[in-house]
VOPAGU-2260 file (C-alpha; in pm, 1 decimal, decimal comma):
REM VOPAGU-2260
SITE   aa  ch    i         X         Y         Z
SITE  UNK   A    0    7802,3    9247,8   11214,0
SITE  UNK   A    1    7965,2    9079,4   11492,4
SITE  UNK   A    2    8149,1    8836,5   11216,7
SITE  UNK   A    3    8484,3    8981,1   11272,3
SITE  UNK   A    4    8762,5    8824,6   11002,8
SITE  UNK   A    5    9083,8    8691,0   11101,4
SITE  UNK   A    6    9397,2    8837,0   10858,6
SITE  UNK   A    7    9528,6    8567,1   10629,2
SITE  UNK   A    8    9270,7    8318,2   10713,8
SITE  UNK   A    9    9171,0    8156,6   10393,0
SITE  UNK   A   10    8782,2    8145,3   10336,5
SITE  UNK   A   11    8664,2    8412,1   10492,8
SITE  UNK   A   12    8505,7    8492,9   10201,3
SITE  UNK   A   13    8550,4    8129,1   10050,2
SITE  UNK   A   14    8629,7    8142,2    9683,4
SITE  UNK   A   15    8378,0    8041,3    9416,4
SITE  UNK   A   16    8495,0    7722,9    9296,7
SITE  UNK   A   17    8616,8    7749,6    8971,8
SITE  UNK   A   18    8295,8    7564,2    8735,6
SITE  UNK   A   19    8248,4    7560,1    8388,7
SITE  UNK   A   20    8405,2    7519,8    8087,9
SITE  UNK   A   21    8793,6    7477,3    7990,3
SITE  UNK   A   22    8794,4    7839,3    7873,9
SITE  UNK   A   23    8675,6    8004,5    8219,1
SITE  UNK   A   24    8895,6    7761,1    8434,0
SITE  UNK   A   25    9217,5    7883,1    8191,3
SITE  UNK   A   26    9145,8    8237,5    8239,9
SITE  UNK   A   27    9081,6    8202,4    8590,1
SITE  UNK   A   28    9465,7    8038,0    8611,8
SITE  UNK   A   29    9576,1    8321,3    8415,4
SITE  UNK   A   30    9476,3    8585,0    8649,5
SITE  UNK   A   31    9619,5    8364,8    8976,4
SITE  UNK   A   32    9932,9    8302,7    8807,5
SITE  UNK   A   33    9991,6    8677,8    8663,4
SITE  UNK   A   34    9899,5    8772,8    9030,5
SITE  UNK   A   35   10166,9    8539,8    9158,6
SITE  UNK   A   36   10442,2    8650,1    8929,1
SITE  UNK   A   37   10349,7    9087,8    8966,1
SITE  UNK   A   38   10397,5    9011,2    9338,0
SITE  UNK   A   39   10743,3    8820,4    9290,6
SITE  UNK   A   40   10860,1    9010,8    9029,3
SITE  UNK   A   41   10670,8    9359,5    8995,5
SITE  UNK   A   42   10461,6    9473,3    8714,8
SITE  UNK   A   43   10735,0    9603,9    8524,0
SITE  UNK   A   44   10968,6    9261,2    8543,2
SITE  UNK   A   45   10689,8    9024,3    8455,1
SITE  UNK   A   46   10640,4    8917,8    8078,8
SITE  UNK   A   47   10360,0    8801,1    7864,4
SITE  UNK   A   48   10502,2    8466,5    7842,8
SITE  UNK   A   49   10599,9    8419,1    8208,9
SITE  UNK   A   50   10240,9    8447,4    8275,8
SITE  UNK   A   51   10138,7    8184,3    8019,6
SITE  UNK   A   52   10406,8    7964,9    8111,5
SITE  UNK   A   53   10326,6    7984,4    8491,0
SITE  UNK   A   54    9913,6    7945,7    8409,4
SITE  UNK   A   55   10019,4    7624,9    8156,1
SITE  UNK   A   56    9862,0    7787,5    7864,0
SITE  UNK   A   57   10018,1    7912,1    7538,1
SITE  UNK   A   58   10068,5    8303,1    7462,3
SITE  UNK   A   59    9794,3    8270,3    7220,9
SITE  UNK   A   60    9553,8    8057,6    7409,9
SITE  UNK   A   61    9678,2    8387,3    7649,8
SITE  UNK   A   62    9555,8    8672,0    7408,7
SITE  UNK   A   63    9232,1    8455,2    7348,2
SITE  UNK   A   64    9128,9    8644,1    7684,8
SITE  UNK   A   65    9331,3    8923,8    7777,8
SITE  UNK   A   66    9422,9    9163,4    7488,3
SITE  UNK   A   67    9787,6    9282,4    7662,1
SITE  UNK   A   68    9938,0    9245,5    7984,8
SITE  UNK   A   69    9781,7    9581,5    8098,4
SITE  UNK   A   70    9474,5    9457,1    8089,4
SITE  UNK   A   71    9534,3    9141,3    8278,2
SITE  UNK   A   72    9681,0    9378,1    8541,5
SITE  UNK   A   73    9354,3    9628,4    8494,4
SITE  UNK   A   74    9096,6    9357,2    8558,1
SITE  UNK   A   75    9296,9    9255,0    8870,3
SITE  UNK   A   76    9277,0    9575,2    8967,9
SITE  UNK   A   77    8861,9    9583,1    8884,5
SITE  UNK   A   78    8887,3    9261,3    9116,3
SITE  UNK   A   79    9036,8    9425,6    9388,2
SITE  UNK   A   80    8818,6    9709,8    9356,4
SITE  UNK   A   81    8505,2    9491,3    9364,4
SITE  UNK   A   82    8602,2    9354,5    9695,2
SITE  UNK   A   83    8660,9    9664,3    9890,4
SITE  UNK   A   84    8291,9    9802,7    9734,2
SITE  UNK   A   85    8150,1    9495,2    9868,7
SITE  UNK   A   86    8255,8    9587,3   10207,0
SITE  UNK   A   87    8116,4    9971,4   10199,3
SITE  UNK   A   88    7764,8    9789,4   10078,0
SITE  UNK   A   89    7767,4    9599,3   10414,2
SITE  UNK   A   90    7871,1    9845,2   10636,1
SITE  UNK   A   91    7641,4    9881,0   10897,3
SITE  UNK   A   92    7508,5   10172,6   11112,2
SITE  UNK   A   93    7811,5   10368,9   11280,8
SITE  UNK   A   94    7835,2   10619,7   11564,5
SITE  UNK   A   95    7938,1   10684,6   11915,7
SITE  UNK   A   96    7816,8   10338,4   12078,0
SITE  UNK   A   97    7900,1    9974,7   12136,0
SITE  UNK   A   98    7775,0    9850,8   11824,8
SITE  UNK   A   99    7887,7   10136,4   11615,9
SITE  UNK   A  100    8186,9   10034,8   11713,1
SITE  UNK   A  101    8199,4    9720,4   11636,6
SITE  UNK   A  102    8060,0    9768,5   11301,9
SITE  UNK   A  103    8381,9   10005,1   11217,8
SITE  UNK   A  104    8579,3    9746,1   11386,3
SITE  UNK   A  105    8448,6    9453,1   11168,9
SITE  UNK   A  106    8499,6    9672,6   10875,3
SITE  UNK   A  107    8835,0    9785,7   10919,1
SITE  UNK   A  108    8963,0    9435,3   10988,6
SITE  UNK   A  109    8759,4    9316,5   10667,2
SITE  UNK   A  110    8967,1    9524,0   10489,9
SITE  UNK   A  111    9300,4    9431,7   10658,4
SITE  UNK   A  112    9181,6    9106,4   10521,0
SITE  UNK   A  113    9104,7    9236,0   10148,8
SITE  UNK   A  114    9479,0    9430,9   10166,8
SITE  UNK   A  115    9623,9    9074,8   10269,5
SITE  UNK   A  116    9486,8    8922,9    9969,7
SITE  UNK   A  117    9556,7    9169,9    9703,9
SITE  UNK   A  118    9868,7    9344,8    9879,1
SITE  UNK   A  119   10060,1    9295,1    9533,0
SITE  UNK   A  120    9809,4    9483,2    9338,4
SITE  UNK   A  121    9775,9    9763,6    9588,3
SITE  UNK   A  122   10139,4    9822,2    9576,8
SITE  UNK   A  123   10248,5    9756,6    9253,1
SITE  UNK   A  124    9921,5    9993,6    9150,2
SITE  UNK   A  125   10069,2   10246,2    9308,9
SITE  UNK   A  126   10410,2   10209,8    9086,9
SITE  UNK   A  127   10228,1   10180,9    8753,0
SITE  UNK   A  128   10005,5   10445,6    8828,1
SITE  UNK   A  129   10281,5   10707,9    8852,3
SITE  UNK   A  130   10389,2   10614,5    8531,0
SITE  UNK   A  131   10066,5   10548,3    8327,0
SITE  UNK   A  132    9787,4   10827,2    8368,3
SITE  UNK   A  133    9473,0   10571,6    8233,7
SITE  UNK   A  134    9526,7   10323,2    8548,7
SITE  UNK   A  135    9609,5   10646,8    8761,4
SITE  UNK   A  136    9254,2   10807,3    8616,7
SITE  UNK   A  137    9150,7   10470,0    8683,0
SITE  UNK   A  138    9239,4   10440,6    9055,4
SITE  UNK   A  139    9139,4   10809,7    9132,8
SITE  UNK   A  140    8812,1   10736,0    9005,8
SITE  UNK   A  141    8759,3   10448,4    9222,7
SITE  UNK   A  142    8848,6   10618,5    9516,5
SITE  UNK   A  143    8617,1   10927,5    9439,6
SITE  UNK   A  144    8331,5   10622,7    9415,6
SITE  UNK   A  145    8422,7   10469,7    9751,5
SITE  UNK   A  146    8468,4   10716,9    9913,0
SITE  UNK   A  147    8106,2   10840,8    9843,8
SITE  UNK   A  148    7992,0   10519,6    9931,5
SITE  UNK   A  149    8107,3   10609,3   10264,9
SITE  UNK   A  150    8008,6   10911,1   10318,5
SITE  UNK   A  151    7648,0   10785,5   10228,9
SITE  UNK   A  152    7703,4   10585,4   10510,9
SITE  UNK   A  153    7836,9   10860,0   10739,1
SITE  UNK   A  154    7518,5   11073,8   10679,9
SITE  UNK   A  155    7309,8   10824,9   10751,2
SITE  UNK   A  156    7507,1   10827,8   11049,9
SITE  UNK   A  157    7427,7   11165,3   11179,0
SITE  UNK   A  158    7696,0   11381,9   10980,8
SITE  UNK   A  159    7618,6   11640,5   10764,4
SITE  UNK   A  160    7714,3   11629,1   10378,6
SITE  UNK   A  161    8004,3   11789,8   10364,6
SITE  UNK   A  162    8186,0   11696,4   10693,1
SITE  UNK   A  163    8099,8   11352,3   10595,6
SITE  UNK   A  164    8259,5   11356,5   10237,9
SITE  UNK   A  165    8574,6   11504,0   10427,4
SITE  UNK   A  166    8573,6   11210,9   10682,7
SITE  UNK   A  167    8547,1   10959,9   10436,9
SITE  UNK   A  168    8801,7   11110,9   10267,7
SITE  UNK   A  169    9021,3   11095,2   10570,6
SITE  UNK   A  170    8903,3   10728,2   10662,2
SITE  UNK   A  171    9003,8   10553,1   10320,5
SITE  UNK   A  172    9291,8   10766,3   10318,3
SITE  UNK   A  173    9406,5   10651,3   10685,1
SITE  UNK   A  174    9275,9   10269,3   10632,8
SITE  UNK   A  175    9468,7   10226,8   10306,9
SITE  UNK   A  176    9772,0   10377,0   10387,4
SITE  UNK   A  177    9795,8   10165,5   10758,0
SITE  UNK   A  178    9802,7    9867,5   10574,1
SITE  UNK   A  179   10032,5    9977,0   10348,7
SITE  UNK   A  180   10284,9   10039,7   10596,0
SITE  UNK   A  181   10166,4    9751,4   10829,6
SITE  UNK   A  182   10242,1    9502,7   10499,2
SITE  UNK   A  183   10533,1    9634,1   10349,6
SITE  UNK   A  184   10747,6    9655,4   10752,3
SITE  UNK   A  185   10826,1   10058,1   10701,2
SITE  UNK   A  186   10692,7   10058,8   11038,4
SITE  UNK   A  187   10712,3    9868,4   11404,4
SITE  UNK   A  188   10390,1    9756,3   11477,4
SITE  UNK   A  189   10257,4    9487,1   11707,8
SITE  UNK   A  190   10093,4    9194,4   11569,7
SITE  UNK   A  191    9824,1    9212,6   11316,5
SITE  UNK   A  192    9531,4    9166,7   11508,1
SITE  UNK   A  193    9601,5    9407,6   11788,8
SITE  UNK   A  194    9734,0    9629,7   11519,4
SITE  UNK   A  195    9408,5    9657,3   11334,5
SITE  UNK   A  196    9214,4    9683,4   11657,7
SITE  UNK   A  197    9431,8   10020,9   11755,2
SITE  UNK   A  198    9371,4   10178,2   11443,7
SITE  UNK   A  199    8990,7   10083,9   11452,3
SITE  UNK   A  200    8990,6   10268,1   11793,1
SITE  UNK   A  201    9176,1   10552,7   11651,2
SITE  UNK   A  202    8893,3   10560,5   11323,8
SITE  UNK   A  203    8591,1   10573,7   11539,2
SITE  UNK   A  204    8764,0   10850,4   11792,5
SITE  UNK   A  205    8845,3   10995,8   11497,1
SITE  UNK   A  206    8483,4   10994,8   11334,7
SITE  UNK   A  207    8304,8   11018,5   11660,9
SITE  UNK   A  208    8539,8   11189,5   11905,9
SITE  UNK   A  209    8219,9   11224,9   12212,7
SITE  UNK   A  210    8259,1   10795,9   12233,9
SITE  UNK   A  211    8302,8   10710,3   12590,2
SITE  UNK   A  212    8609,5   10453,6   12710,1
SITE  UNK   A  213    8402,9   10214,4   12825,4
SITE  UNK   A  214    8297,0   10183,2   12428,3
SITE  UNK   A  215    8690,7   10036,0   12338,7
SITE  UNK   A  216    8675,7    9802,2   12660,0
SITE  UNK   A  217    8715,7    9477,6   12523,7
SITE  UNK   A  218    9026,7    9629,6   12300,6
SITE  UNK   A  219    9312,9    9421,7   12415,5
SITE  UNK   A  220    9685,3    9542,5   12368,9
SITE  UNK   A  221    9987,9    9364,9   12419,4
SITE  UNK   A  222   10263,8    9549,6   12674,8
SITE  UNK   A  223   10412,8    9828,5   12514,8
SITE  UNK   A  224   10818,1    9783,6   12437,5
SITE  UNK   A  225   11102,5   10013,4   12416,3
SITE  UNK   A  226   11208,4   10067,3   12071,1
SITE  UNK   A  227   11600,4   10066,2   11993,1
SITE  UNK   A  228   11690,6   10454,1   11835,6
SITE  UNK   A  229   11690,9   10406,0   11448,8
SITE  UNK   A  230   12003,6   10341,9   11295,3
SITE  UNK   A  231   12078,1   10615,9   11051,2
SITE  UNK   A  232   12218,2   10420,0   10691,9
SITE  UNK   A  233   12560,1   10524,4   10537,8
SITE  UNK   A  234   12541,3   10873,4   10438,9
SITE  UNK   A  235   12442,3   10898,2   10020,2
SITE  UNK   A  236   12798,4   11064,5    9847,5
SITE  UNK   A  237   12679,6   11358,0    9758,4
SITE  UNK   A  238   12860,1   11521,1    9421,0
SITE  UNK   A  239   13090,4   11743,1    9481,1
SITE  UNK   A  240   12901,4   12111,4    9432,0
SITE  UNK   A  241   13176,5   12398,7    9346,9
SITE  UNK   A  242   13049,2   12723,9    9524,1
SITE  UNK   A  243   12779,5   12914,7    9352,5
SITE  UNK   A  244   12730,1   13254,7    9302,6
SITE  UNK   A  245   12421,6   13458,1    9377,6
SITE  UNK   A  246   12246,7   13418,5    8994,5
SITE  UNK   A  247   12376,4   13074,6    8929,6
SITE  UNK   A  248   12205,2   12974,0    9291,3
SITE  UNK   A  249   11915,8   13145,4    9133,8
SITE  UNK   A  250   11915,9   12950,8    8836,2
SITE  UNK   A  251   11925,3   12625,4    9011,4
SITE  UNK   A  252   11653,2   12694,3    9247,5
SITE  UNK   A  253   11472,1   12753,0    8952,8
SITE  UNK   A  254   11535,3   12414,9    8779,1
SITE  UNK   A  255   11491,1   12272,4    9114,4
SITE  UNK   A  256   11165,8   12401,7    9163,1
SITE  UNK   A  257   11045,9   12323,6    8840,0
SITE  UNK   A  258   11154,6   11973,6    8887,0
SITE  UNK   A  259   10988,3   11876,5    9208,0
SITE  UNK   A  260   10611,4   12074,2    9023,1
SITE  UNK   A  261   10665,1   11881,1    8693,8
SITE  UNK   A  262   10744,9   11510,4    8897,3
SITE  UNK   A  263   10389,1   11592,9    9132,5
SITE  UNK   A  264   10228,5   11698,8    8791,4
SITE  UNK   A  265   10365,7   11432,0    8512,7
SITE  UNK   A  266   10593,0   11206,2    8715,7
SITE  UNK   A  267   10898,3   11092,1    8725,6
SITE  UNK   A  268   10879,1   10918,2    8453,0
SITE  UNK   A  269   10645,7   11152,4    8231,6
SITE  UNK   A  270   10869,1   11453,3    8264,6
SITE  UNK   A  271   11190,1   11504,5    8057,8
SITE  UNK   A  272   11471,5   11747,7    7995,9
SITE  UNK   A  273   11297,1   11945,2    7758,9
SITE  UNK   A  274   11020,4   11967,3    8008,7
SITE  UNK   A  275   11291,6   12052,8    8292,6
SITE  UNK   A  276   11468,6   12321,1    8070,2
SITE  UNK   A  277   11132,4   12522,6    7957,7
SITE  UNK   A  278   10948,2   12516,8    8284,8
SITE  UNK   A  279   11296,6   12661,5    8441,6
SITE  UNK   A  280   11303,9   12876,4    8190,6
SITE  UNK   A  281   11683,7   12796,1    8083,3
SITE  UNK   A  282   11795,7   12582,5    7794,3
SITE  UNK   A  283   11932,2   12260,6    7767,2
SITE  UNK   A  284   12308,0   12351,3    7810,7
SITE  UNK   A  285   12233,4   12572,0    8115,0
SITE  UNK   A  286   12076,8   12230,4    8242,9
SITE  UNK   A  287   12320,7   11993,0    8174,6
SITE  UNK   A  288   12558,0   12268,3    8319,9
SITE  UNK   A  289   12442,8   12172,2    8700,1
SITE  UNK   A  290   12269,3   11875,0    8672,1
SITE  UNK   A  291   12482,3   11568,8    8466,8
SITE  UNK   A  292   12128,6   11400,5    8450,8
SITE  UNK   A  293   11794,2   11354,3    8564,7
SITE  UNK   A  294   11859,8   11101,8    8828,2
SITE  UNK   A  295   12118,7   11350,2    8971,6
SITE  UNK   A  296   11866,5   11607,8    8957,9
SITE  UNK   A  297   11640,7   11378,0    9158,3
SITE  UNK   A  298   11873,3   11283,2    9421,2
SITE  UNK   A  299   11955,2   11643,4    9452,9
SITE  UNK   A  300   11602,8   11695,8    9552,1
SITE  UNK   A  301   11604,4   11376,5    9763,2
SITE  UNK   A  302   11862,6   11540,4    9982,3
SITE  UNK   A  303   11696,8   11891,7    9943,8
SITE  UNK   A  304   11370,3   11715,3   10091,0
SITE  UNK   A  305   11541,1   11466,3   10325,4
SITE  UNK   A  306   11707,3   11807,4   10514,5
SITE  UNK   A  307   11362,2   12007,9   10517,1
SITE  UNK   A  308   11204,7   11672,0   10643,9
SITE  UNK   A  309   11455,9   11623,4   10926,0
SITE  UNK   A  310   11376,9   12036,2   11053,3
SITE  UNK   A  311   11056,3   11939,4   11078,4
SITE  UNK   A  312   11027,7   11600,4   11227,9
SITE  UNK   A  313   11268,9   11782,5   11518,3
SITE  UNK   A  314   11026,3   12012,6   11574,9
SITE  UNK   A  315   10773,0   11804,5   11634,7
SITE  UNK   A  316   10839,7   11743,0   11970,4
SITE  UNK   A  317   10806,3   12082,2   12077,0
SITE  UNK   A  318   10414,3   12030,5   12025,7
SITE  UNK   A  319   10226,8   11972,2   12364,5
SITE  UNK   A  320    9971,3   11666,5   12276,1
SITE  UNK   A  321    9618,3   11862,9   12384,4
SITE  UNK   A  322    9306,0   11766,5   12297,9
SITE  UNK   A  323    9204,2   12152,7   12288,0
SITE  UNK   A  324    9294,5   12446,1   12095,6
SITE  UNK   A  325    9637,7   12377,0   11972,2
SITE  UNK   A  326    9791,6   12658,4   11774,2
SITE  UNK   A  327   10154,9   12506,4   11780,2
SITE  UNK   A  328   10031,0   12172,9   11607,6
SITE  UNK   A  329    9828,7   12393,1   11356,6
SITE  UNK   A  330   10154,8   12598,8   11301,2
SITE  UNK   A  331   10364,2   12254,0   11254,6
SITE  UNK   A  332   10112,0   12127,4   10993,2
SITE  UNK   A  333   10058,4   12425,4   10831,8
SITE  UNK   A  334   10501,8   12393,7   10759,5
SITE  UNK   A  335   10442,9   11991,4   10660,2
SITE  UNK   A  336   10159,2   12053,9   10447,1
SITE  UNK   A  337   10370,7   12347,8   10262,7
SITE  UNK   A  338   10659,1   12070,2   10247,4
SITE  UNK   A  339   10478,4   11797,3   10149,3
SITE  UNK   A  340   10311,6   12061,8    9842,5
SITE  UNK   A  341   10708,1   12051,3    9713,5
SITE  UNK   A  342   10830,7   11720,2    9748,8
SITE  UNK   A  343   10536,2   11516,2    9706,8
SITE  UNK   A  344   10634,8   11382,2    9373,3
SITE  UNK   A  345   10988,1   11354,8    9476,6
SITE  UNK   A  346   10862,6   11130,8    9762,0
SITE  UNK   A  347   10623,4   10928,0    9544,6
SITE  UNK   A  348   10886,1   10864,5    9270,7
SITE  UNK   A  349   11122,0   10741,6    9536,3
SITE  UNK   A  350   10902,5   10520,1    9758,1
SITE  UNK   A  351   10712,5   10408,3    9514,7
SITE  UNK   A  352   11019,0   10233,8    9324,2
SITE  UNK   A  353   10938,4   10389,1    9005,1
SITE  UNK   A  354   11368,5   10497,5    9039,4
SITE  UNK   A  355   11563,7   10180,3    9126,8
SITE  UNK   A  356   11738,4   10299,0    9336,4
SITE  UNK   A  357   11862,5   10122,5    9681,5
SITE  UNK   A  358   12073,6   10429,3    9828,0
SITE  UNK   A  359   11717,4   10671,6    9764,3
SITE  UNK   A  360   11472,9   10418,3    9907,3
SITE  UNK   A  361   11699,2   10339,7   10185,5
SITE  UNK   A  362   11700,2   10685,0   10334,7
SITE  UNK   A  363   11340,3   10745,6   10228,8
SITE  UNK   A  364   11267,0   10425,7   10495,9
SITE  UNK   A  365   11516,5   10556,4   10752,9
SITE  UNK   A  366   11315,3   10900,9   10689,3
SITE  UNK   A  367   11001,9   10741,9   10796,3
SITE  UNK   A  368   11135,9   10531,0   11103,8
SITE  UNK   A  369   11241,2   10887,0   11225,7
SITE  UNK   A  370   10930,1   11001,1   11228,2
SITE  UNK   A  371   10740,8   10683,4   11361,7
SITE  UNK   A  372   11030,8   10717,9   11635,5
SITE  UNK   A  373   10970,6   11098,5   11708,6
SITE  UNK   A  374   10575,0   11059,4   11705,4
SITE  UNK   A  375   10566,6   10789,0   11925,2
SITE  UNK   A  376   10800,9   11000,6   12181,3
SITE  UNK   A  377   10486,2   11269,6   12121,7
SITE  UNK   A  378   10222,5   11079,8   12130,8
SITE  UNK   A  379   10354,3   10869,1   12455,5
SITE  UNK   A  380   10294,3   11137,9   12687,3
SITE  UNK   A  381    9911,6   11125,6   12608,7
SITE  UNK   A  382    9735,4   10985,8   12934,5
SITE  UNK   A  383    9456,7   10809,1   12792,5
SITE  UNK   A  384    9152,3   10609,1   12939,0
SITE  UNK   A  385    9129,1   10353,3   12685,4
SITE  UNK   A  386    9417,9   10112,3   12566,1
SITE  UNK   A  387    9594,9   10202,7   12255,4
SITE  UNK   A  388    9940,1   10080,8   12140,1
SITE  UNK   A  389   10150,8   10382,6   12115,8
SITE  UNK   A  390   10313,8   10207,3   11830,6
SITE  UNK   A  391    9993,5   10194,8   11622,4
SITE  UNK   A  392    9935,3   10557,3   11709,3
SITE  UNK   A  393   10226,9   10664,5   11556,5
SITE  UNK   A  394   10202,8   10472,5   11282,0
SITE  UNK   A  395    9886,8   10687,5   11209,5
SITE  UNK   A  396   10046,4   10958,9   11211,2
SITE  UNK   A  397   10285,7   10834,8   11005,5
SITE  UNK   A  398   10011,2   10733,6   10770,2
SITE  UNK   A  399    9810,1   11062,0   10805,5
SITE  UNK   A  400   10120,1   11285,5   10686,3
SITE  UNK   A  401   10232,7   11055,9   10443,1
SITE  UNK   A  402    9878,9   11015,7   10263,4
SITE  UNK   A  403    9645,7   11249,6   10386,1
SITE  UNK   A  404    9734,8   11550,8   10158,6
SITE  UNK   A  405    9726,9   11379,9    9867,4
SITE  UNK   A  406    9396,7   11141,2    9924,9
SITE  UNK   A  407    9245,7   11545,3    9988,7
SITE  UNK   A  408    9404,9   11663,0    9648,2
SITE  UNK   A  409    9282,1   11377,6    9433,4
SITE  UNK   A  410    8934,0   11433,5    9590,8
SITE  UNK   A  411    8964,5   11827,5    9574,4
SITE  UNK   A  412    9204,8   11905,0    9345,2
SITE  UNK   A  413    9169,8   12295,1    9395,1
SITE  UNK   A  414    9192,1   12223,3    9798,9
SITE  UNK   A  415    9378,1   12484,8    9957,5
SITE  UNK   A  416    9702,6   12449,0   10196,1
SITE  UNK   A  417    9448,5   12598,5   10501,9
SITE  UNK   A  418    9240,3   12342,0   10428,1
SITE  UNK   A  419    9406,3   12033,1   10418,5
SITE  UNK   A  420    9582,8   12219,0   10737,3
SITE  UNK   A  421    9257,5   12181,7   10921,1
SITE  UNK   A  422    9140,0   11844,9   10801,5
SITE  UNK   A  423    9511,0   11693,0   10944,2
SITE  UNK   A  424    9429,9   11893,9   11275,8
SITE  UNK   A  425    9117,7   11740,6   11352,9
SITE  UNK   A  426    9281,4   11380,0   11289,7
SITE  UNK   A  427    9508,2   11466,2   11451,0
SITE  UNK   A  428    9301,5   11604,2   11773,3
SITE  UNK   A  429    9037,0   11384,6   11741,7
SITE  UNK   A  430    9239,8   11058,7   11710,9
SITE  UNK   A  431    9573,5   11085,9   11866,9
SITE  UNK   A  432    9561,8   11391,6   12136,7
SITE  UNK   A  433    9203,5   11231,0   12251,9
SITE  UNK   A  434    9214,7   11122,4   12593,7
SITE  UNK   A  435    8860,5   11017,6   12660,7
């Protein structure tokens, strides 16, 4: 287990050459080339054709193999899939030692490696997903079957059943959601090796909080930089809102509220007027009367969230980092957690793309520099024995709030806000506030 990959570097786990006959060596181009063109142009902006074009086949050779472009895009995603469950068969014994650690290490960076290689389906998954519920079934069923693959692995480790379901849980979550900010720049981090070795250090403290310093000492960092304030983007022209009185505020925080359940529920995408109108329990008129649309409904919510998001984030540097009892980070979480209930599907519809829309995505990122910025200000004053980039640690973070209660959801659904309260906590404890 010492075999520790290096991101990017072709043939780490070399490709099977492509043998056989015409047929399997035309498929084969299909998949590369439809891989190719999602990444370039998305899911959504790729045609049947394109791919056929691009893989020097005809659009009937083309539906020889794959019935529809859906299911070109679902066996890439089986693909994908197949890689990452390769990894949880070979990982190794795990715990509060040298070579526990280096078997998470290995891993993590394996998958670093798998994310590099697939990076277009993982994101563009993540679009079609919140707009078709078969690959979203699809992809929460997968990572319901990984992540018991690693808890199997965690209770062979010492951990009991349940606290190792909730730490696997935790550890996909946290893993995934790194790389997706590490790949798509909504973060500073250094480079990728040193960035994969902090968040391997913050894993295992995180899993196995009792492992001594000396464990992380051949963890190199690079000098830690000052980071330029974040440049807040032109403010988003809000429409101008005439005064409301007390039962037509009332109406609209119904339609709001309705709005941001349905868009967590159905999406963005799978919710409509009708839907809007009944679960506010107003008609269509009354609608249209504060709301011209849907989009302006959504960016109404966008700047609902965006101001709730900001309260908080301030706040956050009120917490002391201790490694102890820590009642004012469980009262901060306990507010986020309550937030993030609301606005989840608000936030997923806008980061995800599924709304193109720059002005929305824009402050979303700005959003999420804010809070890399404020936890790494948190986080900084934590005198710790072992290295650890502060920028990886509050990238985390970042990564904890912005997938954490959802990973627990998809695995729970009927998890409660106390819960997921206390599962954060102990990340958050365990991994960040840990001193050694």
């Amino acid at each position: 287990m010492s075999e520790r990959p290096l991101l990017r570097r072709e043939g780490y786990w070399p490709s099977n050459p492509v043998v056989g006959s015409k047929g399997v060596r035309t498929r084969q181009r299909v998949l590369s080339e439809a891989l190719r063109l999602f990444g370039e142009r998305g899911f959504y902006g790729t045609q049947v054709d394109e791919i056929a074009d691009a893989a020097e086949t005809s659009r009937a050779t083309l539906y020889q193999y794959f019935g529809s472009k859906e299911e070109i895009f679902t066996e890439l995603l089986e693909t994908c899939g197949a890689e990452l469950m390769r990894l949880a068969r070979r990982l190794g014994p795990l715990g509060p030692t040298p070579q526990g650690f280096e078997t998470l290490r290995w891993w993590i960076g394996a998958w670093a490696w798998v994310y590099d290689r697939y990076v277009t389906m993982f994101v563009e998954a993540a679009k079609v997903e919140a707009s078709d519920a078969d690959v979203r079934a699809m992809v929460v069923g997968f990572i319901r079957s990984y992540c018991s693959r690693v808890g199997e692995r965690l209770v062979a480790s010492g951990m009991s059943g349940p606290e190792a379901d909730t730490a696997a849980s935790a550890l996909t979550g946290l893993v995934h959601h790194f790389n997706y900010l590490r790949c798509e720049a909504l973060v500073p981090l250094p480079d990728a090796e040193y960035a994969i070795d902090g968040l391997a250090v913050c894993m295992q403290l995180m899993l196995f909080p009792e492992t001594p310093a000396a464990v992380f000492s051949n963890v190199h960092t690079v000098p830690t930089i000052s980071r330029p304030p974040v440049v807040e983007p032109d403010a988003e022209a809000a429409a101008a809102e005439s005064k409301l009185g007390p039962r037509a505020s009332e109406t609209v925080g119904r339609i709001l509220t309705a709005a941001a359940r349905l868009f967590a529920e159905r999406g963005y995408n799978g919710t409509d007027i009708d839907d809007l109108a009944a679960a506010a329990g107003v008609g269509r008129a009354t609608f249209y009367r504060y709301f011209g649309d849907k989009p302006a409904l959504l960016h109404t919510l966008a700047r609902e969230s965006s101001a709730a998001a900001a309260e908080l984030v301030e706040r956050l540097l009120t917490v002391e980092p201790t490694s102890g009892p820590n009642d004012q980070l469980r009262e901060w979480l306990s507010d986020f957690v309550v937030f993030s209930r609301r606005y989840i599907g608000v936030l997923r519809t806008i980061a995800q793309g599924v709304v193109a829309d720059g002005d929305l995505l824009k402050r979303h990122r700005y959003g999420m520099a804010v809070t890399h910025q404020t936890a790494r200000s948190l986080l900084g004053r934590v005198q710790r024995r072992y290295p650890l980039d502060v920028d990886v640690a509050a990238a985390v973070f970042v990564a904890m709030l912005d997938r954490l209660p959802e990973a627990l959801m998809e695995i729970e659904p009927d998890v409660s806000d106390e819960r997921i309260t206390s599962v954060m906590q102990d990340v958050v404890q365990r991994a960040l506030f840990n001193g050694g």
